[in-house]
Structure formats: structure tokens, C-alpha cells
DRENZA-604414 format. One record per residue (C-alpha): chain; x, y, z; residue in three letters; residue number from 1. Coordinates in pm, whole numbers, always signed. Layout:
REM residues N
@chaine = A | px = X | py = Y | pz = Z | residu = ala | num = NUM
...
END
This chain:
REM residues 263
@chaine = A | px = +4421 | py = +2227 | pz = +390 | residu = unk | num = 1
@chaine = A | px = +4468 | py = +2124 | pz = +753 | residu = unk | num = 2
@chaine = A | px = +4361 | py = +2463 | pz = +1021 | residu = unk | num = 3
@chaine = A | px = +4745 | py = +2489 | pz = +1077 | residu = unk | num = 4
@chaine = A | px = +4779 | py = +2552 | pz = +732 | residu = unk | num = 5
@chaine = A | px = +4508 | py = +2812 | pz = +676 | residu = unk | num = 6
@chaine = A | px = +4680 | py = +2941 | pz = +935 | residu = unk | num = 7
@chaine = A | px = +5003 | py = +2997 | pz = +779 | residu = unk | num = 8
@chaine = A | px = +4855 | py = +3085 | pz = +489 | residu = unk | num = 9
@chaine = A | px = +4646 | py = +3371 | pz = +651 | residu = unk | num = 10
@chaine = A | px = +4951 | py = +3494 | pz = +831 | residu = unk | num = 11
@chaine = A | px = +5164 | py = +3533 | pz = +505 | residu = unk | num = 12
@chaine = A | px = +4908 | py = +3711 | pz = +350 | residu = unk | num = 13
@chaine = A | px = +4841 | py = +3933 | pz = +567 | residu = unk | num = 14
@chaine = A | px = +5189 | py = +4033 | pz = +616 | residu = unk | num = 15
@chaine = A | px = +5221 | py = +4124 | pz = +234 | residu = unk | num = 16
@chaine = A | px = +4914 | py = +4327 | pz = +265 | residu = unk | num = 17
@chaine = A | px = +5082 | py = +4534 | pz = +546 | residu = unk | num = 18
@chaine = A | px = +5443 | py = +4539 | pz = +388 | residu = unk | num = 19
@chaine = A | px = +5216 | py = +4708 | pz = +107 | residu = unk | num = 20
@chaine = A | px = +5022 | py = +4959 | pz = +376 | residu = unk | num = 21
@chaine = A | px = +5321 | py = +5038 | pz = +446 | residu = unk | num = 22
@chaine = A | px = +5497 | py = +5134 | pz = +140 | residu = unk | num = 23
@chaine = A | px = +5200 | py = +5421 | pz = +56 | residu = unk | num = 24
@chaine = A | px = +5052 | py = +5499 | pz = +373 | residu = unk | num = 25
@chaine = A | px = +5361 | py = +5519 | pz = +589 | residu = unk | num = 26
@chaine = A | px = +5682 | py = +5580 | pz = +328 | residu = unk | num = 27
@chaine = A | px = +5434 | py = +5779 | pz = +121 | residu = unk | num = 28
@chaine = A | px = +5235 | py = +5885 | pz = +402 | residu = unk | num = 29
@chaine = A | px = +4886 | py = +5852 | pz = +243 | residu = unk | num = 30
@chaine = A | px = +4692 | py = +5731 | pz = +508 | residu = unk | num = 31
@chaine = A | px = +4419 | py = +5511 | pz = +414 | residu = unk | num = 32
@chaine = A | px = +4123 | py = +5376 | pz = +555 | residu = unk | num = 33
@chaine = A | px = +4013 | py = +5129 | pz = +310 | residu = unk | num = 34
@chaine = A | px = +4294 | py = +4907 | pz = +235 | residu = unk | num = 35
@chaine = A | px = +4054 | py = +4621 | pz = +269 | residu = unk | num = 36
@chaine = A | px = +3907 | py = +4769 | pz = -99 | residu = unk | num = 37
@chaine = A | px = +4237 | py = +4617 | pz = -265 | residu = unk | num = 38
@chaine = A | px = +4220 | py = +4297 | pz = -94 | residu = unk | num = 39
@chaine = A | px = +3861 | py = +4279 | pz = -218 | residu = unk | num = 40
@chaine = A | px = +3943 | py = +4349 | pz = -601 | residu = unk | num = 41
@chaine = A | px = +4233 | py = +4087 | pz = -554 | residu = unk | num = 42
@chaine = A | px = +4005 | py = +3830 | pz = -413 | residu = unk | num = 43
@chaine = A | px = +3743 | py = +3890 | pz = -685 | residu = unk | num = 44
@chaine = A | px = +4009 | py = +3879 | pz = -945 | residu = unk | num = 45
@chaine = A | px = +4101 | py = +3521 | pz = -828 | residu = unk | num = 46
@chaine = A | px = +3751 | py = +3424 | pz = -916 | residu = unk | num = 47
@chaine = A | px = +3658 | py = +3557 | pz = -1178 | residu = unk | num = 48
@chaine = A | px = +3974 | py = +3438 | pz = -1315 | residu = unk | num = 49
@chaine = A | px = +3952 | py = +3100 | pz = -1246 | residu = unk | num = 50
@chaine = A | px = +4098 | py = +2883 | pz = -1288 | residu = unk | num = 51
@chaine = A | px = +4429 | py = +2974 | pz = -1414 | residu = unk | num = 52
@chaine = A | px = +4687 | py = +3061 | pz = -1142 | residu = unk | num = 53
@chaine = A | px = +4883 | py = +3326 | pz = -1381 | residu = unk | num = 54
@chaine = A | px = +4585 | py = +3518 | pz = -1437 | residu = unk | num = 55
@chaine = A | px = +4468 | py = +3502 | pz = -1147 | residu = unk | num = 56
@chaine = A | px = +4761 | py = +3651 | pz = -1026 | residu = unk | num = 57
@chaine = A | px = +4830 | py = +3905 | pz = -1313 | residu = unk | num = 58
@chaine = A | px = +4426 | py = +4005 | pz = -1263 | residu = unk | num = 59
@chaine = A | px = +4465 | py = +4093 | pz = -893 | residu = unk | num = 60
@chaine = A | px = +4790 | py = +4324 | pz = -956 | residu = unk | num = 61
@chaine = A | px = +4633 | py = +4498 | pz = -1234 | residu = unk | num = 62
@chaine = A | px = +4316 | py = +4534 | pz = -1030 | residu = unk | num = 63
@chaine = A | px = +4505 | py = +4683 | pz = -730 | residu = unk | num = 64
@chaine = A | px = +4758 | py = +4927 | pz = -968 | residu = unk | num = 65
@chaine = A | px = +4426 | py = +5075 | pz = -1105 | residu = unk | num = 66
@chaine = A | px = +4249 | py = +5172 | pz = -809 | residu = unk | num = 67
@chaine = A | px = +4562 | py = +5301 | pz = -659 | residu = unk | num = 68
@chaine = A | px = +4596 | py = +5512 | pz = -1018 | residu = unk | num = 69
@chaine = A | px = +4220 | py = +5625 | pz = -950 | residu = unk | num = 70
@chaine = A | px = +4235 | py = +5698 | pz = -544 | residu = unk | num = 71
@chaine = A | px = +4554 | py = +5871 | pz = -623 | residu = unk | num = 72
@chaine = A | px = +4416 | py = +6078 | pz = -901 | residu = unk | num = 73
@chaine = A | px = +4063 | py = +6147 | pz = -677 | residu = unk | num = 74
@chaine = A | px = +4294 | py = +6249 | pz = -368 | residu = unk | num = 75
@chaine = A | px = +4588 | py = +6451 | pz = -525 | residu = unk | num = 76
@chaine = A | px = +4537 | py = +6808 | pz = -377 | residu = unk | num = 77
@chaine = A | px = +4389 | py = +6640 | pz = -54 | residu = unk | num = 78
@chaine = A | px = +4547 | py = +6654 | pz = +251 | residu = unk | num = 79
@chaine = A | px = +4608 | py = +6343 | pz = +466 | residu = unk | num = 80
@chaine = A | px = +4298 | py = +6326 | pz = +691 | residu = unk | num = 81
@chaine = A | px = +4120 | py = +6404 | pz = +385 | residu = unk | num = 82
@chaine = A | px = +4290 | py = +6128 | pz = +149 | residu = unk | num = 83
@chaine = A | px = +4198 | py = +5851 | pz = +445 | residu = unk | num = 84
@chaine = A | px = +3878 | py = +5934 | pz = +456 | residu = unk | num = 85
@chaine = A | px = +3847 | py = +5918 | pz = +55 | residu = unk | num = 86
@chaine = A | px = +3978 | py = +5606 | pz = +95 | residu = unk | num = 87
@chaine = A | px = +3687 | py = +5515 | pz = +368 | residu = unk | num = 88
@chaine = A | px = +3421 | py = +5629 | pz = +159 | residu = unk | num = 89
@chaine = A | px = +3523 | py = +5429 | pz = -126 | residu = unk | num = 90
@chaine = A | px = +3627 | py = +5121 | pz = +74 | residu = unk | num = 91
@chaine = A | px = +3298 | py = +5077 | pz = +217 | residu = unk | num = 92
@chaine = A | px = +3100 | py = +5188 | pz = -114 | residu = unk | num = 93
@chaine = A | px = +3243 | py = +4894 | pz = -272 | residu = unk | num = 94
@chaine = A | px = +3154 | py = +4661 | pz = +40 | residu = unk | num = 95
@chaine = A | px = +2815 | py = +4807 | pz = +36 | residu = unk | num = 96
@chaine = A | px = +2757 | py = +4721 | pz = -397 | residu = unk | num = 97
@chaine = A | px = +2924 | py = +4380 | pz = -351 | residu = unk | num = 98
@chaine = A | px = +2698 | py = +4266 | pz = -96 | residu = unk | num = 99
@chaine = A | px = +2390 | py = +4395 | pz = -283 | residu = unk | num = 100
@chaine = A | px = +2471 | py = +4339 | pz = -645 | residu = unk | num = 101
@chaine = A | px = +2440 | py = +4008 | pz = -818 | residu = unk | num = 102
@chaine = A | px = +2714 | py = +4040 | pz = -1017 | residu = unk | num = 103
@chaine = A | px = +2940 | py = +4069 | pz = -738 | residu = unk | num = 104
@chaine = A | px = +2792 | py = +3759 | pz = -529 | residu = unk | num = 105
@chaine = A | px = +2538 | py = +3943 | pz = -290 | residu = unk | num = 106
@chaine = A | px = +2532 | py = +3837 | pz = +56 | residu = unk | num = 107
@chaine = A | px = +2624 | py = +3467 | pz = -67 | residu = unk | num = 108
@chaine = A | px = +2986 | py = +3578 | pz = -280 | residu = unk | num = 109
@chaine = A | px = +3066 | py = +3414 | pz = -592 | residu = unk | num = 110
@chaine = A | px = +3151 | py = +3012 | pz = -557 | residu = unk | num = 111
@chaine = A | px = +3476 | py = +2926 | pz = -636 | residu = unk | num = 112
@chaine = A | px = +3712 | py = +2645 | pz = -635 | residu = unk | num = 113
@chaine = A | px = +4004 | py = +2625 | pz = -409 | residu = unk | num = 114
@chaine = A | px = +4345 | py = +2684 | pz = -643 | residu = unk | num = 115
@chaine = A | px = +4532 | py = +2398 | pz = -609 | residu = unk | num = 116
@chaine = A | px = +4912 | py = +2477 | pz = -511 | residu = unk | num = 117
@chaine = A | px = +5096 | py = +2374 | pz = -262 | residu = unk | num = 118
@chaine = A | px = +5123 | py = +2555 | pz = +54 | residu = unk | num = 119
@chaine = A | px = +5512 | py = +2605 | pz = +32 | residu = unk | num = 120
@chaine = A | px = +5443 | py = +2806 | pz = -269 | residu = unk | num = 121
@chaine = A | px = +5161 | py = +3055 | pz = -141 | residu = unk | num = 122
@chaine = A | px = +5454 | py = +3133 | pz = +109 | residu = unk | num = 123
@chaine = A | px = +5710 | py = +3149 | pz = -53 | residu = unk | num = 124
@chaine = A | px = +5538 | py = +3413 | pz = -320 | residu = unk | num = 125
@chaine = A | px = +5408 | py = +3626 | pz = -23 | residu = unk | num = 126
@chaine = A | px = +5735 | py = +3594 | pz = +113 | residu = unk | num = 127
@chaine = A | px = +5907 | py = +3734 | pz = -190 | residu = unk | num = 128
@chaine = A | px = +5644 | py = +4016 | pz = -202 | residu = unk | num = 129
@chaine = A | px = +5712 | py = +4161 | pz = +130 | residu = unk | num = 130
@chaine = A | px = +6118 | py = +4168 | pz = +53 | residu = unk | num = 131
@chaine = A | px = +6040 | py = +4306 | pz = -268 | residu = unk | num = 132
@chaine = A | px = +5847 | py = +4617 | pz = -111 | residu = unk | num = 133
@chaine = A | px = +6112 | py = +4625 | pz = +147 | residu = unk | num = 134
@chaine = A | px = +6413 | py = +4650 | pz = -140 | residu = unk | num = 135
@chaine = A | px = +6164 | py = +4901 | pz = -261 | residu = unk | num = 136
@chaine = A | px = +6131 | py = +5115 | pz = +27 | residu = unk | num = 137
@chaine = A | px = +6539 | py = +5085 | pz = +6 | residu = unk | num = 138
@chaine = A | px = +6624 | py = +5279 | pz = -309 | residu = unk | num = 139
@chaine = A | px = +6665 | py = +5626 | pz = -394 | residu = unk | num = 140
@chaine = A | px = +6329 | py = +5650 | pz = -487 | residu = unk | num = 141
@chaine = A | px = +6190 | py = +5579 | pz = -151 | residu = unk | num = 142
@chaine = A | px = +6442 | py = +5793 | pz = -43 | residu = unk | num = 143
@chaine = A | px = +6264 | py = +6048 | pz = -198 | residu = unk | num = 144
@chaine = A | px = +5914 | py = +5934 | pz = -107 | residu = unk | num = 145
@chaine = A | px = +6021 | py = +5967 | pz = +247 | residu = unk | num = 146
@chaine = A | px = +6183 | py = +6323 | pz = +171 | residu = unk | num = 147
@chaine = A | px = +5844 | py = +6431 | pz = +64 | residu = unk | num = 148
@chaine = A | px = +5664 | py = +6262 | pz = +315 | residu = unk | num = 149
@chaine = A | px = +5872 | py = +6462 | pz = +588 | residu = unk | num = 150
@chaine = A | px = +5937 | py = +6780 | pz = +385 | residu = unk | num = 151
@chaine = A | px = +5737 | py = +6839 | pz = +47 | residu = unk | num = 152
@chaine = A | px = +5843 | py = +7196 | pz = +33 | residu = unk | num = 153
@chaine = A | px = +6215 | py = +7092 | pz = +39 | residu = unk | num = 154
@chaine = A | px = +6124 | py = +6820 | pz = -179 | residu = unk | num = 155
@chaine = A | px = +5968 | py = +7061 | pz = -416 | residu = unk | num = 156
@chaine = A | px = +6259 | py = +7290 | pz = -354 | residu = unk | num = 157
@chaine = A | px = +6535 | py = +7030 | pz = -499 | residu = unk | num = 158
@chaine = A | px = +6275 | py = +6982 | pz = -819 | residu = unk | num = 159
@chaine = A | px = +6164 | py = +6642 | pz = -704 | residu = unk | num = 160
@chaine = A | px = +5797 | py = +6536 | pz = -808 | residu = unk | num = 161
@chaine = A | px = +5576 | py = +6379 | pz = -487 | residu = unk | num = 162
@chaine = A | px = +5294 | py = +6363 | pz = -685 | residu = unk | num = 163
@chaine = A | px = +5403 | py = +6135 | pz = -934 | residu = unk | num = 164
@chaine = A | px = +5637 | py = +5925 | pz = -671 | residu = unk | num = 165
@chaine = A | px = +5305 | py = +5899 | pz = -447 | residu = unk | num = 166
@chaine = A | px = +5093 | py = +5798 | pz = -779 | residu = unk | num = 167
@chaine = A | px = +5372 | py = +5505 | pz = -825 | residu = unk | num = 168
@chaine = A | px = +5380 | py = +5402 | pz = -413 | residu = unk | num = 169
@chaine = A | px = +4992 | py = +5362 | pz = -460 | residu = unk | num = 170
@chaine = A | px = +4975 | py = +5152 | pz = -758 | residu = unk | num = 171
@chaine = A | px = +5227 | py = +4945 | pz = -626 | residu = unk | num = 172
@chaine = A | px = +5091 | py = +4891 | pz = -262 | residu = unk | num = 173
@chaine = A | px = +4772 | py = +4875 | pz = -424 | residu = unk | num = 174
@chaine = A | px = +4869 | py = +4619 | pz = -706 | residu = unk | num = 175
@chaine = A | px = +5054 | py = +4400 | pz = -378 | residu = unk | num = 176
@chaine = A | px = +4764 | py = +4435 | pz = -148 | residu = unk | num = 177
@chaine = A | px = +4508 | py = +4326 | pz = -419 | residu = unk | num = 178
@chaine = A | px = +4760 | py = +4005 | pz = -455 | residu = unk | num = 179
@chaine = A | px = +4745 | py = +3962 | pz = -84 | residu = unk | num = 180
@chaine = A | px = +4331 | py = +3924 | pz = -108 | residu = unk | num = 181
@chaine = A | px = +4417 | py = +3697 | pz = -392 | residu = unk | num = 182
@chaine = A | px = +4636 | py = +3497 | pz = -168 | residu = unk | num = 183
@chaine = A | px = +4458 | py = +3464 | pz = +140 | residu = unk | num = 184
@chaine = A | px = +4071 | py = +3359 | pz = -20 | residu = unk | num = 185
@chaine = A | px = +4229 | py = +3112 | pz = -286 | residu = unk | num = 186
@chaine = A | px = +4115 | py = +2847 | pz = -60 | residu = unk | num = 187
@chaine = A | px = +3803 | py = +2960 | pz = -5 | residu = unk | num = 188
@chaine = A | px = +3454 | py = +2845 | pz = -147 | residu = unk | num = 189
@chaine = A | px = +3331 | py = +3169 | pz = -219 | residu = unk | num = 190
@chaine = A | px = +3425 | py = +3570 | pz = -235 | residu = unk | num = 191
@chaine = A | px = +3223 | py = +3860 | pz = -175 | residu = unk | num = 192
@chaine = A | px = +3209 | py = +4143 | pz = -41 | residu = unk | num = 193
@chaine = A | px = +3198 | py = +4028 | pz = +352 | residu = unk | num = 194
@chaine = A | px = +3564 | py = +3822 | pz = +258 | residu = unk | num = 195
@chaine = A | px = +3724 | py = +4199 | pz = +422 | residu = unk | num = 196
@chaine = A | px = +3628 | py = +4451 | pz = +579 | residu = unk | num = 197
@chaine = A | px = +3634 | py = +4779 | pz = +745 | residu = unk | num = 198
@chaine = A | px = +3734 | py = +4633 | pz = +1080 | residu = unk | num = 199
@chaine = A | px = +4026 | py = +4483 | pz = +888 | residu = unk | num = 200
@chaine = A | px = +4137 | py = +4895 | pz = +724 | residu = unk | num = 201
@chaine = A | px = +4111 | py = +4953 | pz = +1089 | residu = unk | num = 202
@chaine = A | px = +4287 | py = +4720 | pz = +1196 | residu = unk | num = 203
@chaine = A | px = +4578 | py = +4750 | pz = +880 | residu = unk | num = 204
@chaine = A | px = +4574 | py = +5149 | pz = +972 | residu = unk | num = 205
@chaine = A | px = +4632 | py = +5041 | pz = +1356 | residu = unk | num = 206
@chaine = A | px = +4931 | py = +4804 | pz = +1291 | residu = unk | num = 207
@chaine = A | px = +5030 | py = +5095 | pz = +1051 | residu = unk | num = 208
@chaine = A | px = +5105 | py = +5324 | pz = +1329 | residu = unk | num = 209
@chaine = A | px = +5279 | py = +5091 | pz = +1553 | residu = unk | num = 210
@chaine = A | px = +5583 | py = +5119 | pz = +1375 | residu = unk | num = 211
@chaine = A | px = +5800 | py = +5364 | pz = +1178 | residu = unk | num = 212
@chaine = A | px = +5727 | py = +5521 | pz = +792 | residu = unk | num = 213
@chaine = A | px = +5999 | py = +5284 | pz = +646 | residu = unk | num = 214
@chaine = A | px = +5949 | py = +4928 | pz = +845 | residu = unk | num = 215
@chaine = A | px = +5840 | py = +4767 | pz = +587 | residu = unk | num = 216
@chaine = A | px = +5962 | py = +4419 | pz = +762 | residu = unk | num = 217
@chaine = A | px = +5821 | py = +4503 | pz = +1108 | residu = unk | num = 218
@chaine = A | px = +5498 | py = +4595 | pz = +970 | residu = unk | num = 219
@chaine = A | px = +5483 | py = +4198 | pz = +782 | residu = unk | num = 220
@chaine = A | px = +5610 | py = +4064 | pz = +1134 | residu = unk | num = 221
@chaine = A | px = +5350 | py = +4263 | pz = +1323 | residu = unk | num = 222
@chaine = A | px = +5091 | py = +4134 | pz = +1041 | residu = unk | num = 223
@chaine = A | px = +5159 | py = +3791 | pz = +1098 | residu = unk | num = 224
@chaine = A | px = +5177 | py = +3784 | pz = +1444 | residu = unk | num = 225
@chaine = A | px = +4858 | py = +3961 | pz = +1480 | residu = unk | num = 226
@chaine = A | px = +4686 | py = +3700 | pz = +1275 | residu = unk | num = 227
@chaine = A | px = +4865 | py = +3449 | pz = +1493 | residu = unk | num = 228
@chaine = A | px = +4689 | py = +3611 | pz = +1794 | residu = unk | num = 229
@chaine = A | px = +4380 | py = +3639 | pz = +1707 | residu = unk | num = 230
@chaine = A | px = +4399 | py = +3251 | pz = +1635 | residu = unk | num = 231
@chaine = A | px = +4424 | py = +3253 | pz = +1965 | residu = unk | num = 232
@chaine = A | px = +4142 | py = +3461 | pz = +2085 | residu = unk | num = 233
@chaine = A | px = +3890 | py = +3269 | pz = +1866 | residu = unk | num = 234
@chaine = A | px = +3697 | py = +3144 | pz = +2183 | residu = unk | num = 235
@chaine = A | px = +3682 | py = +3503 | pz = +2305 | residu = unk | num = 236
@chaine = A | px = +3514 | py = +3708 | pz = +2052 | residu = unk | num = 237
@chaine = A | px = +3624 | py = +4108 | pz = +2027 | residu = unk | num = 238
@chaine = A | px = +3954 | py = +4003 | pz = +2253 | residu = unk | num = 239
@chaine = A | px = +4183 | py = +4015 | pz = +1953 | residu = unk | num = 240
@chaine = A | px = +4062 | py = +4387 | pz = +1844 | residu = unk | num = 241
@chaine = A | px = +4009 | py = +4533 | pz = +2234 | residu = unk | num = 242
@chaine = A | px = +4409 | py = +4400 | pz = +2258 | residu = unk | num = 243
@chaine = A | px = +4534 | py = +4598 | pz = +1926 | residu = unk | num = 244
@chaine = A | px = +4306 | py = +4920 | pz = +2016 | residu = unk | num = 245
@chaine = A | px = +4479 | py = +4899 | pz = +2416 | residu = unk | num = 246
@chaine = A | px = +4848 | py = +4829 | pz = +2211 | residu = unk | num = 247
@chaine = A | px = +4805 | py = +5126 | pz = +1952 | residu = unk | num = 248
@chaine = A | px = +4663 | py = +5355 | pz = +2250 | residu = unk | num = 249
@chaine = A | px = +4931 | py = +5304 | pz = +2482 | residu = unk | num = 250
@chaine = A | px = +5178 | py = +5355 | pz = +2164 | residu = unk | num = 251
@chaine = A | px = +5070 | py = +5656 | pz = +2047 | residu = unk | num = 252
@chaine = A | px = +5055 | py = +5778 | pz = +2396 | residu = unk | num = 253
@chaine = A | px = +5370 | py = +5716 | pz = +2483 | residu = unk | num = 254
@chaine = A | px = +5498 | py = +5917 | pz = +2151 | residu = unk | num = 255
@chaine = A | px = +5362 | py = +6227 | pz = +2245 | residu = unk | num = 256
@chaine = A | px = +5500 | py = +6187 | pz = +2599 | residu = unk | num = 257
@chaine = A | px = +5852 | py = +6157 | pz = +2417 | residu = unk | num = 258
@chaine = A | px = +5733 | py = +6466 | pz = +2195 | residu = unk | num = 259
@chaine = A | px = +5670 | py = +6659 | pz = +2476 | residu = unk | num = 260
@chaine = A | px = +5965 | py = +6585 | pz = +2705 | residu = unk | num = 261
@chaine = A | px = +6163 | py = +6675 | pz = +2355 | residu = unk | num = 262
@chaine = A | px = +6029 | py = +7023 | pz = +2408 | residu = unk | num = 263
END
């Protein structure tokens, strides 16, 4: 693959990662801080996998469902700061074992051939992903994830279940996230635990709050161009994150000056 096209294919992966940030930790409103774990277990699926494309595929989905079944289990009576920073903790444990543990690659990752599709297709399934979430975020059941994301005692109230609706946003951001990873280090010559990071939850998270609970579109477009971007700031090293931290700053400022003139 040509730059241009590790480009593209960087950019559409990211933006399925954040269409599926967005569908638990903004229409669910779990916050998390390790949503690079899922891209992780997708990108390890991919190569342990190898090297069939199916499952490949079908390993980083199931891989992402069941650590979204097992954060969501872990963090059901927490509260929201409390929920991101289980998700922290457990983000960077697993960063921490894959770099030191042989199974997992070590410091080197686990080799890997690239998988050999052409790029059209990458996009094209990424693409699908991020208007399936979207559709998703559409129905009457995120209707009611964003009823108990704004009210739970009403939502309680009216008999609805948050819990469970929560435990399904999770597996299924988790399951599309993990696919994401899978997506974006298929070209790659090896995986481990360096492939994402914490900078890159950060950086997910900050995105995240740039935009409202239910944009599941924005949030792909605001993926993709932020990939685009820091393309561009390659020559400048720690440009591309100073930019997003100034962006998300200034946004969240100006929300509570809206809050407070609302008062």
C-alpha cells in the first residue's frame, strides 16, 4: 500500500472506532478511558487468526463483545468517573502484560502478514460499520439508552432496564471498536501491545466530548479528520495532540459559558 492509502485506511478506521465510542460512552454515557483495550484485542485477533479474513473478522467482534460483557459486569453499580477510570486501569493493564509477556509479542509484537484485500473493501466495511451504529443509535432502543443516560430515575420509573441496554451498547461498541483495531493493523508487520495506546483513549475520550451523546456521524467525521491532521503535523511532533487538547478546552469552555448565561 502506497502512504495515501495507509492513509485512508487509518482514517476509516478510526472513524468506526469513534462511531463505536460513541454509541456507549456518549448514547450510553459510560465514559471510558481505555477504548484503545478493544482496538488491541481486535488487532491481536487479526493475528492470531491469520490468515483467514472471516475469522479474523468474526475473532475481533467476539473479542470486543466480551470485554464489553466483562467491563460492563465489573462497572455496573459504578458511577461514571468511576466506570472511566475502570476502564483506565484495565486499558493500561493489558498494555502493560502485552508488552512484557511472550505470548502477546513483548516489546517486538507478534509478526504478521499483511491481509491481502483491496483497499476499496477495508472502506467500504468500515464505512458500513459506522452507518450501522448510527441506524443503531436511531431506534427505540437508543431512544431509551439516551432516556437513561439523561434520566435513569424516569427511566426506571416507566420500567425500562439501563442496565441491561448499557450491557448491550458495550458489547456492541466494544465488538465494533475491536473490528476497528482489526482494520487499521491488517497491514501491518507486527501487533503488540505499543500498536494503541493510552494517548489514543485520550485522544478517543477528547473527540468524544466535542460533539453531542447521539452524533454518531460527527464523531466518524471528526475521527477521520483528526487522523487526516495529524498526517499533517508529522514533521512537528506533539502539534497534533497540543491542537485537540486547545480544541476540546476551548469547547468545553464555551459550554459552561452557555450553562451559565442559561441560569
Amino acid at each position: 500500500m502506497s502512504s495515501l492509502e495507509f492513509l485512508a485506511l487509518a482514517m476509516a478506521s478510526w472513524a468506526l472506532a469513534a462511531a463505536a465510542l460513541q454509541l456507549y460512552g456518549g448514547l450510553a454515557g459510560r465514559a471510558s478511558l481505555g477504548h484503545a483495550l478493544f482496538l488491541l484485542l481486535g488487532a491481536y485477533a487479526g493475528a492470531w487468526l491469520r490468515p483467514s479474513v472471516g475469522l479474523g473478522m468474526l475473532g475481533a467482534l467476539a473479542f470486543g463483545a466480551i470485554a464489553g460483557a466483562a467491563l460492563s459486569l465489573l462497572g455496573q453499580h459504578m458511577r461514571r468517573a468511576e466506570f472511566a477510570l475502570l476502564t483506565l486501569a484495565v486499558g493500561l493493564g493489558f498494555e502493560h502484560v502485552a508488552l512484557r509477556w511472550a505470548p502477546l509479542g513483548g516489546r517486538p509484537g507478534l509478526a504478521q502478514t499483511a491481509v491481502q484485500l483491496p483497499l476499496g473493501v477495508w472502506l467500504l466495511g468500515a464505512g458500513a460499520g459506522v452507518v450501522f451504529i448510527a441506524l443503531l443509535a436511531g431506534t427505540a432502543w437508543g431512544d431509551r439508552l439516551h432516556l437513561a443516560r439523561e434520566t435513569p430515575k424516569r427511566a426506571r420509573r416507566y420500567g425500562l432496564r439501563p442496565q441491561r441496554d448499557q450491557t448491550i451498547a458495550l458489547m456492541v461498541g466494544g465488538a465494533f471498536a475491536a473490528l476497528a483495531g482489526w482494520i487499521a493493523m491488517s497491514q501491518s508487520a507486527r501487533v503488540g501491545g505499543a500498536s494503541f495506546s493510552f494517548i489514543d483513549s485520550l485522544e478517543f475520550y477528547a473527540l468524544l466530548r466535542l460533539g453531542k451523546p447521539r452524533g454518531v456521524l460527527s464523531a466518524a467525521l471528526r475521527a477521520s479528520a483528526w487522523i487526516g491532521l495529524e498526517h499533517v503535523c508529522r514533521p512537528w511532533p506533539g502539534l497534533g495532540p497540543l491542537l485537540l487538547t486547545v480544541v476540546a478546552l476551548g469547547y468545553l469552555a464555551s459550554q459552561n459559558v452557555r450553562r451559565a448565561e442559561a441560569l
